[in-house]
N, C-alpha and C positions, 0 to 999 in steps of 0.2 A: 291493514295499513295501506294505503293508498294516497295519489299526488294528484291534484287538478291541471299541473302541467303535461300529463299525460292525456289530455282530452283532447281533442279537436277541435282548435281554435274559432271556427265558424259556427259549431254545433250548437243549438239551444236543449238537447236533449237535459234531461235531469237524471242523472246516475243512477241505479237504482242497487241496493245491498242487502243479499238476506243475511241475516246473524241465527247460526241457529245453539248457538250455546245458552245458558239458562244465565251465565254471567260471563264476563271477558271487558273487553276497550277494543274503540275504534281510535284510531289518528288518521285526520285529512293535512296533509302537509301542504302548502301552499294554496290551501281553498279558491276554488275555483265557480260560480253560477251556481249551484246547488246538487245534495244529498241527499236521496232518501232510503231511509235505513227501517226494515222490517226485522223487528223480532221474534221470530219463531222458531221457539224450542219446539226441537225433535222426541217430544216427550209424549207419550200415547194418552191421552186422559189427565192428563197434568192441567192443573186450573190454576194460569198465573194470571194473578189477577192487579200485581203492582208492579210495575218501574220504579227503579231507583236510577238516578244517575249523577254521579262524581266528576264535576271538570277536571282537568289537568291542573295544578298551578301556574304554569304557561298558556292556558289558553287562548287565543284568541283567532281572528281571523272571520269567523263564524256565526250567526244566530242557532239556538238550536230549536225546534218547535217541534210540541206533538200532536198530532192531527190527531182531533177527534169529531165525527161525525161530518165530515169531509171541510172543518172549517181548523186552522193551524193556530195553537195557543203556546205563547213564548215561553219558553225554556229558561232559557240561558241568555243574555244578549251579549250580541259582539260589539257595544257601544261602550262596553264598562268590562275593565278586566274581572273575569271570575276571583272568586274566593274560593281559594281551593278546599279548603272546611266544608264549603256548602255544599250538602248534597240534597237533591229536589226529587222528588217523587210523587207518582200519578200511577192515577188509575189508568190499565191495559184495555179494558174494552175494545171489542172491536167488532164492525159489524156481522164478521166469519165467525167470532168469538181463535182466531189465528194469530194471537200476541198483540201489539204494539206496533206504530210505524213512527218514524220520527222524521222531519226535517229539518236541514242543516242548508242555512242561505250563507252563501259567501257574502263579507262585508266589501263594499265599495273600499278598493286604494288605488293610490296613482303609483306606488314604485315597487318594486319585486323583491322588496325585502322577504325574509323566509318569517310564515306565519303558521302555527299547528295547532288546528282544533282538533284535541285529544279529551275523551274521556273513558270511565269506566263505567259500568253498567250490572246490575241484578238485576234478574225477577223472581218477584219473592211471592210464596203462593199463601191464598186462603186466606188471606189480611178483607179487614174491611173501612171503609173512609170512615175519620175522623171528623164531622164537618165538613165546612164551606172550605176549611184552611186547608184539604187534605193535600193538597200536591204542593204545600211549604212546608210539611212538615219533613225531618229530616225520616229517613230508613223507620215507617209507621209501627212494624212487626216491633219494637220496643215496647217489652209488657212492664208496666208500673204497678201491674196486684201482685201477692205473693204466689209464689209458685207453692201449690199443695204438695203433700206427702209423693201422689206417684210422678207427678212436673219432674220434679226432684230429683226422685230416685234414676230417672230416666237421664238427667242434665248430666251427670256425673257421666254416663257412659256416654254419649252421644256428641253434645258440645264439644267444639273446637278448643274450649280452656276450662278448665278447673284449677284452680290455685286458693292457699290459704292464707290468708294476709288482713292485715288491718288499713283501716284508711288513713292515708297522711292528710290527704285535702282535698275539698270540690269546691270547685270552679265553674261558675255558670255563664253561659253566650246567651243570653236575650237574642239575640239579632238571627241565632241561627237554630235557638228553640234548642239549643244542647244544655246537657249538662257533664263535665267530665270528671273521672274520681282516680286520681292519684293514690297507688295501693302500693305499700312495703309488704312484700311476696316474702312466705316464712316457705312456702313447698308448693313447687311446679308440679303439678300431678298430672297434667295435659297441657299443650300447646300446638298449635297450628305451625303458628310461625313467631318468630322470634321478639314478641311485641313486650314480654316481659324479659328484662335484660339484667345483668350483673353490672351493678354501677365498678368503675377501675377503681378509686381513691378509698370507696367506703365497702367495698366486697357486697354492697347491700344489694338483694335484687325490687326491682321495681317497674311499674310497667301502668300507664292509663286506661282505663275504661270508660266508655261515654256511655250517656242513654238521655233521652227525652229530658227535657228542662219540665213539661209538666207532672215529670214522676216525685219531682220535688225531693231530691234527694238531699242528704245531710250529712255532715261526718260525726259519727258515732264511734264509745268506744268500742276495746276487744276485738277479738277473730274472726271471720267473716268464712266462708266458703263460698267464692267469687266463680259462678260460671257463667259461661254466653258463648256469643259464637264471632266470627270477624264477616268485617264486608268492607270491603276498600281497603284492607289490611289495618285496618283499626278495631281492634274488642269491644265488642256492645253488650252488655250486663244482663245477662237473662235472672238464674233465679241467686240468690244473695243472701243466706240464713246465716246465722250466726254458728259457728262451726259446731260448739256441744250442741245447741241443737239440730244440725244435721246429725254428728254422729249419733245420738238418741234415735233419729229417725232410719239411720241406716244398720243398727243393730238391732232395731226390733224387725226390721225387714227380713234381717239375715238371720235369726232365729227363725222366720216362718217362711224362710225360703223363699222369698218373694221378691228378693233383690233382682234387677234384672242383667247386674254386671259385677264382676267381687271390685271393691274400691281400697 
């Protein structure tokens, strides 16, 4: 976190910022001449090879832009308030093969209103581009095949959520290539954070899942075994079977011992 009013009013210098976390948020309060922000995970052999990044809802003040091959390609614009839904993702390359660098132009204004270009930020490893479209698409690492027998067995222990529930409703955003699946939660069997909730009036819990508009998802009936993981504090739908048969698949495991966590 950091203030452009803090700069030195003559200076043309261009700030410079390493980030060395694999995910976190920056906020520029009062944007000031320009940002640039390096991220380099402190991770030995780590191959992150995509960006994700999530405006604030409040955003503005800012362009964001990511430099690749020493020429700057728009991010985000400070001409048009963000949608705070949208999150934009690119490829990391880098000439060092050393993360990401991004720049952040402050917008031209005339009065000293308070302005914060805030966002969040991943890097997510071992993803590979979809197309020409790949840095509109939203968080790529969204798989739309089925996850096999050992995907599976490993989701249960690993993943940030495991819950078993049916679907109330999906809901599709053309505009931001999502799709989101509204689940009535029978048992919370993992959770990160608090994204599946106890409705007050109907005791009922319930909680949204997004994933890829091109997974083409549908609501179907019956019990589901809902796992994935979160990013921006929203659940993203990894593997999805229909609960008898996971349980089929997690008791043949456990007869041969092959399970690789008890569920």
């Amino acid at each position: 976190s950091g203030s452009g009013l803090s700069w030195e009013p003559r200076s043309r210098a261009v700030e410079q910022v390493h980030l060395r976390c694999t995910a976190g948020s920056l906020e520029w309060m009062y944007p000031a001449r320009a940002l640039r922000v390096l991220l380099e995970p402190n991770l030995a052999g780590a191959q992150h090879t995509t960006v994700c990044i999530k405006p604030a809802s409040d955003f503005q003040g800012a362009s964001i832009y990511v430099e690749r091959a020493g020429q700057l390609h728009l991010v985000v614009s400070g001409a048009e308030r963000a949608r705070p839904q949208h999150v934009s993702c690119f490829s990391a390359h880098s000439p060092r093969g050393r993360g990401a660098a991004l720049f952040l132009q402050a917008s031209p204004h005339r009065d000293i209103s308070r302005r914060t270009a805030s966002f969040q930020y991943e890097l997510l490893s071992n993803q590979s581009a979809a197309g020409p479209d790949f840095e509109k698409m939203p968080l790529v690492e969204a798989m739309c095949r089925p996850c096999d027998n050992v995907e599976l067995l490993m989701a249960i222990c690993s993943n940030d959520f495991v819950v078993k529930g049916s679907i109330r409703n999906v809901s599709h955003d053309a505009e931001n290539h999502m799709s989101q699946v509204d689940v009535s939660v029978q048992k919370v069997y993992r959770q990160k954070n608090q994204i599946f909730q106890q409705e007050e009036g109907s005791g009922e819990w319930r909680g949204p899942i997004r994933t890829l508009l091109q997974c083409k998802v549908k609501k179907g009936g019956g019990d589901f075994l809902f796992t994935g993981n979160e990013h921006f504090g929203e659940a993203w739908l990894g593997c999805a079977p229909r609960f008898k048969d996971f349980m089929l698949v997690y008791q043949a495991a456990r007869e041969r011992g092959a399970n690789p966590c008890e569920f």
